[in-house]
C-alpha positions, 0 to 999 in steps of 0.5 A: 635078581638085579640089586635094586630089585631085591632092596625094593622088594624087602629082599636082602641084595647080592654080594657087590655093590649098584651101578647107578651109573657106570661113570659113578665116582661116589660109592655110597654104603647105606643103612646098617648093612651098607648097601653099597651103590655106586653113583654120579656125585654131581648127579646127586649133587644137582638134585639135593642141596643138602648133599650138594653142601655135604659133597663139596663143602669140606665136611669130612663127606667131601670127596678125598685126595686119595683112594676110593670116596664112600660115602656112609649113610647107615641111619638112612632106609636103603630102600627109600634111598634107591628109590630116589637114586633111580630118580637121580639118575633118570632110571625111571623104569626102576620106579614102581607105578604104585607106592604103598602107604608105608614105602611113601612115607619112608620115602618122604623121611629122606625128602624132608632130610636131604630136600629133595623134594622136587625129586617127586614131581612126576608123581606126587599128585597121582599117590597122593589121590590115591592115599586119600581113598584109602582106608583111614586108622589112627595107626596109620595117622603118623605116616599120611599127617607127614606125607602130606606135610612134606608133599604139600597137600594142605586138603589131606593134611587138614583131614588128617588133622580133624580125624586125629582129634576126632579119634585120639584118647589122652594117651597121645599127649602123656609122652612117649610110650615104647610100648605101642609103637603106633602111638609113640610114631603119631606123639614123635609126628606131632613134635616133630611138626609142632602140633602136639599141644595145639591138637591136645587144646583143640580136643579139650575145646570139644570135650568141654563144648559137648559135655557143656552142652549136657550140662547145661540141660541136665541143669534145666530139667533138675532146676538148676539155673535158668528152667526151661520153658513149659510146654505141656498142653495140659486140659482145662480139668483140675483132675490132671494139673498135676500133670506138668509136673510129673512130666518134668519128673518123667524127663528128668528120670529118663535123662539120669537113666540114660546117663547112667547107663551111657557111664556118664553120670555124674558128668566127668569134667572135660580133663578127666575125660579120657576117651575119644572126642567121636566116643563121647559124641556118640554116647551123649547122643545115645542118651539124648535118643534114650530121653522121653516125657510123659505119655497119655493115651486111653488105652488098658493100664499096663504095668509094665509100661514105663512114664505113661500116664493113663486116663481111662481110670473111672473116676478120670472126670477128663476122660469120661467127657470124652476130652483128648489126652494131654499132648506132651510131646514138645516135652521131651528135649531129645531132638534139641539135644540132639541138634546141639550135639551135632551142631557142635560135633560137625564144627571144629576148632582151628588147628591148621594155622596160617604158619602151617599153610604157609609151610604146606603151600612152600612144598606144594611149589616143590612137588608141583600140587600148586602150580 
């Protein structure tokens, strides 16, 4: 298996070093196992500015008056390396079709640090479709948020964005955590770029406005603040105007039920809720489904029903003239809470700014997603 072939495929390479060209004059050892390759310095030096500076500006990686040049490069990955080698050198057929997740995202890391991003062109927008059906985690966060900020896909970039602070838990925003590797990769992104605080404000604005939300219903029904308005429709015999009134208790009962029984009851404050903002949404709209008013029908008493109010009692005056039930259906908030919740779900806060496009357009000239 030739050189290049076995660091592509994950393999320790054999004994000598990779002719990238037979003419090379730089010998470059990379990663902590110096893999060594020989190279065109001017090559490399067209391709990246970076390297261009690093080559002939007279740092102690410029090429020396005597003996052999190496180059050492042991915190870069040998496998991203290769792979924008062959680029380098026009060694195309080396260049996989398909790039997993993973591998581009290492490739990226040496993009960004040796801007060599124009390095990419033929074939950034054909990964990138591909990345963006691919199943997306919060373990993989990390790697698509910074793929698509060094290739300049302000679209996937901004999904990215919004399913992370639909998705994450205060975990992401207590420091760094050795522990879950996943984790710390995403906290180490988010510096790395910025968004940290910004992501941690956005998720606290969706806490506050759908708990807000609860809150201020569980208010109303309590009578607590502004009441809601009555809605009963209520017959005209004083036999049932007692009613509304139990109705109201009727909704309330449910709506602490629900809340409890969701663990949300007493609402916790917005800081120290710690989950995701897609948990909670989906909690409280489990509750809101859970909420009833009263009923009334004329059918047999039984006692195992819950929040039903029968009629056909003997000495029910309502019922023995043959009057319809009470309609309180428009009592139960449910599907106004519901609507509210969603509402609120499916509109989130700015968290991409203009200074973050303005950056995303810059890579996108540089990979050719912008023309």
């Amino acid at each position: 298996m030739a050189f290049t072939e076995a660091v592509l495929a994950g393999m320790p390479p054999a004994q000598g070093p990779a002719y990238f060209d037979p003419y090379g004059d730089l010998r470059l050892e990379i990663g902590s196992d110096n893999a060594a390759c020989i190279i065109c310095s001017r090559a490399l030096s067209r391709a990246s500015p970076v390297f261009k500076k690093m080559l002939n500006g007279g740092f102690a990686e410029s090429m020396p008056s005597h003996g052999e040049w190496v180059v050492k490069l042991p915190e870069d990955d040998p496998e991203a390396m290769i792979f924008l080698l062959n680029v380098v050198h026009g060694q195309f057929d080396d260049i996989p079709e398909t790039l997993p997740e993973e591998k581009l995202y290492r490739l990226t890391i040496l993009t960004d640090k040796y801007d060599m991003t124009k390095s990419l062109r033929p074939w950034a927008s054909y990964w990138l479709k591909r990345l963006a059906n691919t199943e997306r985690t919060v373990d993989t966060q990390a790697q698509r948020m910074w793929i698509a900020w060094e290739l300049g896909d302000a679209g996937l970039f901004e999904l990215e964005v919004q399913y992370l602070l639909l998705n994450c838990t205060t975990a992401l925003f207590v420091g760094s955590n050795a522990d879950d590797p996943e984790t710390d990769a995403i906290i180490r992104t988010l510096e790395t770029l910025g968004f940290l605080e910004t992501l941690a404000i956005g998720r606290t604005q969706m806490v506050t406005k759908l708990l807000g939300i609860v809150k201020q219903l569980l208010d109303s029904v309590m009578g607590i603040g502004q009441a809601r308005p009555q809605t009963c429709e209520v017959g005209n015999s004083s036999d049932v105007a007692h009613e509304p009134s139990v109705c109201q208790a009727v909704v309330q009962a449910s709506m602490l039920r629900a809340l409890t029984a969701a663990n949300l009851y007493p609402l916790p404050e917005p800081g120290y809720y710690v989950g995701t903002v897609k948990t909670l949404f989906l909690r409280l709209k489990t509750v809101a489904s859970s909420m009833s008013a009263l009923e009334t029908n004329s059918k047999p008493w039984n006692p195992n029903s819950e929040y039903t109010f029968y009629q056909d009692y003997s000495h029910c005056k309502k019922c023995r003239k043959g009057q319809k039930p009470s309609n309180h259906s428009g009592c139960n908030p449910k599907e106004e809470l519901i609507s509210e919740l969603c509402s609120a779900y499916s509109t989130l806060p700015t968290v991409v700014d203009e200074t973050h496009l303005a950056h995303l357009a810059i890579q996108a000239k540089k990979s050719r997603m912008l023309p």
